[in-house]
C-alpha positions as CSV (number, residue, x, y, z in Angstrom):
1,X,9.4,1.2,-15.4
2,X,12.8,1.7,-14.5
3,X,14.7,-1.5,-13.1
4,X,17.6,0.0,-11.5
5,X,15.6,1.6,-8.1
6,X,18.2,1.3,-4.8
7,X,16.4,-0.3,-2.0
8,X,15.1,1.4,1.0
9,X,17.6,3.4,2.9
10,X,18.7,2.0,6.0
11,X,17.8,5.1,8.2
12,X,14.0,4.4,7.1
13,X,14.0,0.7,8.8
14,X,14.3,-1.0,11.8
15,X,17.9,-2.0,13.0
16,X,17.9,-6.0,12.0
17,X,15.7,-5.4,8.8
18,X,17.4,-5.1,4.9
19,X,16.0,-4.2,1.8
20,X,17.2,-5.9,-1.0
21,X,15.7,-7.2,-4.7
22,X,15.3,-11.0,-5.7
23,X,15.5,-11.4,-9.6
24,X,13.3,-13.8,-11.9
25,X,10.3,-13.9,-9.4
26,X,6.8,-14.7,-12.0
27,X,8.2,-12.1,-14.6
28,X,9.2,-9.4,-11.6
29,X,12.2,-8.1,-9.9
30,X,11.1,-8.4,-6.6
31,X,11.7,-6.2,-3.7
32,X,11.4,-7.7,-0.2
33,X,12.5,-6.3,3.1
34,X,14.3,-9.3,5.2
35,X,15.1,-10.0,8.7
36,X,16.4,-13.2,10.3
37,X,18.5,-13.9,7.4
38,X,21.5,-14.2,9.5
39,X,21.4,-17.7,10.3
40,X,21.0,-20.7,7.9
41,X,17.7,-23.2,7.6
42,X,15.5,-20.9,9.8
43,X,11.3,-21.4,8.9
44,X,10.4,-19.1,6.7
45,X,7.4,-16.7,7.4
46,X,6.0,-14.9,4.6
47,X,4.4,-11.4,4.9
48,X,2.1,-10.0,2.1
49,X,0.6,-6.5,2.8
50,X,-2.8,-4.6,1.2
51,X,-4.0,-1.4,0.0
52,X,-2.6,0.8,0.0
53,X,0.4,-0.1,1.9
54,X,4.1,-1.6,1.0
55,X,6.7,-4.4,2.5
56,X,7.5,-1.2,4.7
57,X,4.2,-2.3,6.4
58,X,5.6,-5.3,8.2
59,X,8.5,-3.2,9.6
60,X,7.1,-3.3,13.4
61,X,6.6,-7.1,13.8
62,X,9.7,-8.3,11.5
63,X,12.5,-8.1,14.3
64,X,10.3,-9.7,16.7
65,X,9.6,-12.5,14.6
66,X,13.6,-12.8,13.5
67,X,14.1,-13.0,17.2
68,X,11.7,-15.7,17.8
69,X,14.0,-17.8,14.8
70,X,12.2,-17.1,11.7
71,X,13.5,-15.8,8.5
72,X,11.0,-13.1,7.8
73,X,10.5,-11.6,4.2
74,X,7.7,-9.0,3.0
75,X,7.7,-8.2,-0.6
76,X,6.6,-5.3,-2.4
77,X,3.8,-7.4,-4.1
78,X,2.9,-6.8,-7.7
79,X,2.4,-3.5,-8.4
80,X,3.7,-1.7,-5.7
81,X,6.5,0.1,-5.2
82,X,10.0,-0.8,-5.4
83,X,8.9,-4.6,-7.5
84,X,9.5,-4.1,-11.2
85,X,8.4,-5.9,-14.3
86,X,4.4,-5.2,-14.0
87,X,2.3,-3.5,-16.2
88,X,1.3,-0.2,-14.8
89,X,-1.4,0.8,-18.2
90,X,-4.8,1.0,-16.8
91,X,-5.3,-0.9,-20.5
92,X,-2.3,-2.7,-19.9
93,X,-1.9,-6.7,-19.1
94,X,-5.1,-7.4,-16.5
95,X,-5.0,-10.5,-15.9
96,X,-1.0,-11.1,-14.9
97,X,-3.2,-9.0,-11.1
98,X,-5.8,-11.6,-10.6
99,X,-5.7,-14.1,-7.4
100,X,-3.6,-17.0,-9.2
101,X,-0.8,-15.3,-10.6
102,X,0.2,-13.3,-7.3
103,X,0.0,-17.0,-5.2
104,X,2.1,-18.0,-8.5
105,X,4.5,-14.8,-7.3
106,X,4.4,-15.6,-4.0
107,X,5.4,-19.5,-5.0
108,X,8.1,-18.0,-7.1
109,X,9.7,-16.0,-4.2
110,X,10.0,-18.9,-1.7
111,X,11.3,-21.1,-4.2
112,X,14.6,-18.3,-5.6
113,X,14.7,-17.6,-1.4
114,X,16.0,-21.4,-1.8
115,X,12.9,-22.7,0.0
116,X,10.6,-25.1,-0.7
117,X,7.9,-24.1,2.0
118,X,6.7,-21.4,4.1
119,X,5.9,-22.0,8.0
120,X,3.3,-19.4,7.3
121,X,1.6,-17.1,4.7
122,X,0.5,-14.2,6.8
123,X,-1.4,-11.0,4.8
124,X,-3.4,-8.2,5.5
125,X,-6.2,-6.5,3.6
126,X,-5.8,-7.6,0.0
127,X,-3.1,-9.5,1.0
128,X,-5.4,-11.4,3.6
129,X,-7.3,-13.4,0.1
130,X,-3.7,-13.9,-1.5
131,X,-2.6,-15.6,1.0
132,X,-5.8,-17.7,1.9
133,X,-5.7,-18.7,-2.1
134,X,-1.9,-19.1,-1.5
135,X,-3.3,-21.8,1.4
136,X,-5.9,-23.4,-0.7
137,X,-4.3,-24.0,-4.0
138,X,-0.6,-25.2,-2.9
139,X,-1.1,-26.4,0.9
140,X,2.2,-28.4,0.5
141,X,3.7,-24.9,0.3
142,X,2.1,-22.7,2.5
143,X,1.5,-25.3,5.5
144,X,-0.5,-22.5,7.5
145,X,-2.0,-19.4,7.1
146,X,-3.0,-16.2,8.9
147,X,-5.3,-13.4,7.4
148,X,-5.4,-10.4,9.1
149,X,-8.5,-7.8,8.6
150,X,-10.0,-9.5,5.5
151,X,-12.0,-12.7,6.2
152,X,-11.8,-15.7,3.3
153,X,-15.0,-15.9,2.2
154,X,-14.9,-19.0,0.8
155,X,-14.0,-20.8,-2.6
156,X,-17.1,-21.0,-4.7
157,X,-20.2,-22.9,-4.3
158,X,-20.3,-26.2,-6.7
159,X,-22.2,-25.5,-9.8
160,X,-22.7,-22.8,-12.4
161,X,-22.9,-19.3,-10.2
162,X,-26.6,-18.2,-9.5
163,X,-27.5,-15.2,-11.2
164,X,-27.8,-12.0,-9.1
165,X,-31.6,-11.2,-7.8
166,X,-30.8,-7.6,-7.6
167,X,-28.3,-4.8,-9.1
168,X,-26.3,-3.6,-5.7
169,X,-25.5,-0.6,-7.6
170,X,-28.5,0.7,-8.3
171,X,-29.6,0.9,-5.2
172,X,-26.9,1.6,-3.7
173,X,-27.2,4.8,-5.8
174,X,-30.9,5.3,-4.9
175,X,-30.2,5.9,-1.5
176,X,-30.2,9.4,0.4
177,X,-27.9,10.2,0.1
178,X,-26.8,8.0,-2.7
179,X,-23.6,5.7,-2.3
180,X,-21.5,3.4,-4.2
181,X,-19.3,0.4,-3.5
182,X,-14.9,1.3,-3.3
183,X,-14.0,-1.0,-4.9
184,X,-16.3,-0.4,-7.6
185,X,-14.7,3.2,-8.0
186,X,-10.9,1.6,-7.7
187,X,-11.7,0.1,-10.9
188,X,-12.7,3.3,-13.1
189,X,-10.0,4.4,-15.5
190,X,-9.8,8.0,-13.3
191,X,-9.3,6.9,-9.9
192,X,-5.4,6.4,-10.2
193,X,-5.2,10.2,-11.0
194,X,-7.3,11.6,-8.8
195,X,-5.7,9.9,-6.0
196,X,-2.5,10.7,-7.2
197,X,-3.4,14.3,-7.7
198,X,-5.2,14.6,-5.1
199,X,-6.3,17.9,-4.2
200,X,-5.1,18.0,-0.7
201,X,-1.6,16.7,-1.7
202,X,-0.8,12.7,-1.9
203,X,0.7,12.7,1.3
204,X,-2.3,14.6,3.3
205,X,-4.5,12.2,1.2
206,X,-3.0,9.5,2.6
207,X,-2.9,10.7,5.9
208,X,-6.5,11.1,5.9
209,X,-7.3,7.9,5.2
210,X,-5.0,6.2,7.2
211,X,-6.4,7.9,10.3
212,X,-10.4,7.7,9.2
213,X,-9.6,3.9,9.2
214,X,-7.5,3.4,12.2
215,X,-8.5,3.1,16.1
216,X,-8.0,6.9,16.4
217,X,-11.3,7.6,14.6
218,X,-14.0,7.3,16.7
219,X,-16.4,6.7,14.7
220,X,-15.3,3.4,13.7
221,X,-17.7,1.4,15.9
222,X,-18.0,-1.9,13.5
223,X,-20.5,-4.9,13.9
224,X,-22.0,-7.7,11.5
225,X,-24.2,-6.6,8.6
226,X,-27.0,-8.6,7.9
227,X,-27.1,-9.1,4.3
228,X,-25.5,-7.9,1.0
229,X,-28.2,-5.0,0.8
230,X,-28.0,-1.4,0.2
231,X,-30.0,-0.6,3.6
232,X,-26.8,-2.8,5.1
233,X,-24.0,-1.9,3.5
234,X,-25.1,1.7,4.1
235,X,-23.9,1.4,7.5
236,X,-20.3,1.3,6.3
237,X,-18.4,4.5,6.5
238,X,-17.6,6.5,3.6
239,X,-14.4,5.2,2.4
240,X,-16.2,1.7,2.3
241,X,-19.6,2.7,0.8
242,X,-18.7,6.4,-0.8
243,X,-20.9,9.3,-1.7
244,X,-21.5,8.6,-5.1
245,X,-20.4,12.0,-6.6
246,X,-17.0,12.1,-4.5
247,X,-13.6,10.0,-5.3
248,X,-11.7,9.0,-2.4
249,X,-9.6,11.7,-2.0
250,X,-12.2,14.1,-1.6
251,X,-14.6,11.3,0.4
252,X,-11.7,11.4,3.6
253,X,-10.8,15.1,2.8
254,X,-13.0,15.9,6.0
255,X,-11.2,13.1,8.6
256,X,-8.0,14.7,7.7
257,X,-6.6,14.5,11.6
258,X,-5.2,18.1,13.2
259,X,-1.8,18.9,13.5
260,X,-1.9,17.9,17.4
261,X,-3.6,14.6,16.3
262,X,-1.0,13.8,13.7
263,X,1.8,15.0,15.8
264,X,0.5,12.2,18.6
265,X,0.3,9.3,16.3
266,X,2.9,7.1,17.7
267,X,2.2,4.2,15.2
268,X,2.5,6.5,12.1
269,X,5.1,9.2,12.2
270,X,5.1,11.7,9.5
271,X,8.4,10.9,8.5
272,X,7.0,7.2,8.6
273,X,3.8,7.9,6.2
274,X,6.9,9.9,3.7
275,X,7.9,6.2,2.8
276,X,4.4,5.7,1.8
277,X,4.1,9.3,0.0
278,X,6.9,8.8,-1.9
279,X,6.8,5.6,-2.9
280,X,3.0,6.0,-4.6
281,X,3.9,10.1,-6.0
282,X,6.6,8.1,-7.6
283,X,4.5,4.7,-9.2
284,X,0.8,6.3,-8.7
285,X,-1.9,3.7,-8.0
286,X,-2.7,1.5,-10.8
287,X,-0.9,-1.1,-10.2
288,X,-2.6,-1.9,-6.9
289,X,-5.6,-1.0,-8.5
290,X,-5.5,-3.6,-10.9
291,X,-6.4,-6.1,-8.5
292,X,-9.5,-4.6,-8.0
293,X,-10.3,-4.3,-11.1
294,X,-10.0,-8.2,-11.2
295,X,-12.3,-9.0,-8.5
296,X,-14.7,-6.4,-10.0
297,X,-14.7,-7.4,-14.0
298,X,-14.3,-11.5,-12.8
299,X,-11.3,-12.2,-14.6
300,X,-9.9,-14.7,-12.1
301,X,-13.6,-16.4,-11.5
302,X,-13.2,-18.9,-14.1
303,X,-9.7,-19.9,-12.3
304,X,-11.7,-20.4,-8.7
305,X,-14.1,-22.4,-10.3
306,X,-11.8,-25.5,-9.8
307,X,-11.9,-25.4,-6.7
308,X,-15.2,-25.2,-6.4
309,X,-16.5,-26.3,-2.5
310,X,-12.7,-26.6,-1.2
311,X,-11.6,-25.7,2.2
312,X,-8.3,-24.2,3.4
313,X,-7.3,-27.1,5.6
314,X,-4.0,-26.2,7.1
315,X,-3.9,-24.1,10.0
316,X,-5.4,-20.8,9.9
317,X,-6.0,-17.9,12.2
318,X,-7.9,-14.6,11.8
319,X,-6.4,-11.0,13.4
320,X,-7.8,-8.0,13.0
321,X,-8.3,-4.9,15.2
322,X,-11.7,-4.7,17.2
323,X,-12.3,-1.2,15.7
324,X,-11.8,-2.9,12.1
325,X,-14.7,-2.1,9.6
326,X,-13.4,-4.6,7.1
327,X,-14.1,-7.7,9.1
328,X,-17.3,-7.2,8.2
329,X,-17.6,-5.9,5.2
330,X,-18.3,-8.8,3.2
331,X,-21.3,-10.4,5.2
332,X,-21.4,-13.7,7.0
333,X,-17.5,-13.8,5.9
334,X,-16.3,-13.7,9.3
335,X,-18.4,-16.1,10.7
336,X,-18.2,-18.5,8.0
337,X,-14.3,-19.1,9.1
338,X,-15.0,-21.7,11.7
339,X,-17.9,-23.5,10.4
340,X,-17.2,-23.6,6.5
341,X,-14.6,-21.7,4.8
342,X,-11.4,-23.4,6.9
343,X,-11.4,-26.6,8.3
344,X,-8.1,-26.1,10.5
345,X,-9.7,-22.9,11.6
346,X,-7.6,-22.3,15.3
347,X,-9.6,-18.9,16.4
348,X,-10.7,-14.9,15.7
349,X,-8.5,-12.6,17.7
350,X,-9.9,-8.8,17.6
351,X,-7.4,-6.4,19.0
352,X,-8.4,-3.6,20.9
353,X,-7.2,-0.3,20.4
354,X,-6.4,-1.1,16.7
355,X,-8.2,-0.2,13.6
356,X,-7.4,-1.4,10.1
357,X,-4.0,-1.2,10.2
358,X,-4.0,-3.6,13.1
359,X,0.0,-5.2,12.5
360,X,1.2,-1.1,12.4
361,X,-1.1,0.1,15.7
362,X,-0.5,-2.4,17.5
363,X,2.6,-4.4,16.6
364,X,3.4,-6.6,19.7
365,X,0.0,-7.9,20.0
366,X,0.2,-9.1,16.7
367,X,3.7,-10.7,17.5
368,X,2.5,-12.1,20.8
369,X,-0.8,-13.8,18.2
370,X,1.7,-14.6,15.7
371,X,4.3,-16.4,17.9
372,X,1.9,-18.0,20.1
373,X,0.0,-19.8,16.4
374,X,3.9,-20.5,15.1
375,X,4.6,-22.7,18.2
376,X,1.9,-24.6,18.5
């Protein structure tokens, strides 16, 4: 991949926010938007986004945060856009995507920012478990932590791991109609292409599936499951739990929003989801879609197992919107976070009128959580 990308141009960000590159990051060129910069020895307050999003994600709550005194930075984490020096081969070099080595990036990046520590390590969707791992291998470095939409379900339990009293697969694929698991698909060699080429177009694909898993879907009514069953995870919508015989771009081909719809969203201007558009019709999806494949093969189990029965115990927070599927989709996750997971655990906020992509639908919210945690 080529190392000599520009940054973002100014006209695509908020007036306050920069886009620059930091070199000699874990192996990667780094590419971070940054506000709050301005002014010398401010706390830092580290942003790490998901799936499949950017640093461009962050770009609502980052003034208001500089404003507040923080020096805000959101990278491009590995394997998404502008950040070089990963390996985009779907056979290429797995492991450098599993849990340890993006904390080790995230390590890396405070430290060549010329900081030590972070006030907080703040992430959403697949972010969310980098920055709780961030919390609970190098507390002295990430003093507190926020997930947002992904609960931490927990380091493993002590002991060798039991062995599995059922194949989830199966019957997940048994059902009527039969389903299978996302991120069980995200880790097939043809799921990069077919997202990529999708038939509708990359950017109406990701239109799509933005919208199906916002607040402006109504059908996104979430609740606690159960139990890690097939009758239960059945309940999840389609781009969760998908038809088996569809890939993603064809499972949210029908939520594609109308033109009225799409003209409406306030949180996610068309010229908005072009950054997006652009950014993955230029690097496709693999990258990001190696760390799926890592939680799926268990590359980075062996690297959990020290810490084996820890807690996170620095401050933590949860934030998610209330018409957020993925607070539940792992269950018992969510409740676990106040009685075994973190022991620091400071309180579940679920924001209404926000879906998934809680810190883009409803930015000041998320500012008003995030501010009121900071001072505290």
């Amino acid at each position: 991949m080529s190392t000599t990308l520009p940054g973002l141009r100014d006209a695509d960000l908020p007036k306050g926010v920069r886009s620059r590159f930091v070199d000699r990051v874990n192996g990667l060129r780094m590419h971070v938007l940054e506000a709050g910069f301005e002014t010398k020895g401010c706390p830092l307050v580290l942003l790490l986004h998901g799936f499949p999003e950017l640093a461009y994600s962050w770009r609502n709550v980052m003034p208001a945060l500089a404003a507040a005194g923080l020096h805000v930075v959101a990278p491009d984490q590995r394997g998404y856009g502008r950040t070089t020096g990963w390996d985009g081969d779907y056979d290429g070099d797995l492991a450098s995507f599993r849990l340890f080595n993006l904390v080790q990036d995230s390590l890396d990046l405070i430290s060549a920012l010329g900081h030590r520590r972070v006030a907080a390590v703040i992430g959403h969707d697949f972010g969310s478990p980098v920055a709780a791992h961030c919390a609970l291998v190098r507390p002295d470095a990430f003093t507190s932590v926020v997930m947002m939409s992904a609960p931490f379900a927990g380091a493993p339990a002590p002991g060798p791991a039991p062995a599995p009293v059922f194949d989830i697969h199966a019957d997940l694929a048994r059902l009527t109609p039969p389903r299978k698991l996302y991120q069980w698909y995200y880790s097939t060699p043809s799921a990069d292409a077919y997202m990529r080429r999708a038939p509708q177009g990359i950017h109406d694909f990701l239109r799509a599936y933005y919208h199906v898993k916002s607040a402006d879907w109504p059908g996104n009514r979430p609740h606690p499951l159960n139990a890690w069953s097939a009758s239960e995870l059945a309940k999840l919508p389609d781009y969760y739990v998908m038809p088996l015989d569809l890939g993603m771009a064809e499972a949210v081909a029908s939520y594609m929003p109308s033109a009225a719809q799409i003209a409406g969203c306030r949180w996610l201007p068309d010229e908005e989801l072009a950054v997006y558009s652009g950014e993955f019709a230029r690097t496709g999806f693999q990258g990001a879609l190696q760390w799926y494949r890592c939680e799926t093969s268990g590359i980075g189990a062996r690297d959990l197992r020290l810490f084996a029965g820890r807690t996170i115990d620095v401050r933590s927070l949860f934030i998610a919107g209330a018409s957020d599927w993925g607070v539940y989709q792992a269950p018992g996750a969510f409740e676990a976070l106040g009685t075994r997971t973190c022991s620091r655990f400071e309180g579940s906020h679920l924001i209404p009128g926000a879906g998934h992509w809680v810190q883009q639908e409803r930015p000041q919210a998320v500012v008003d959580l995030l501010l009121e945690f900071l001072s505290r």
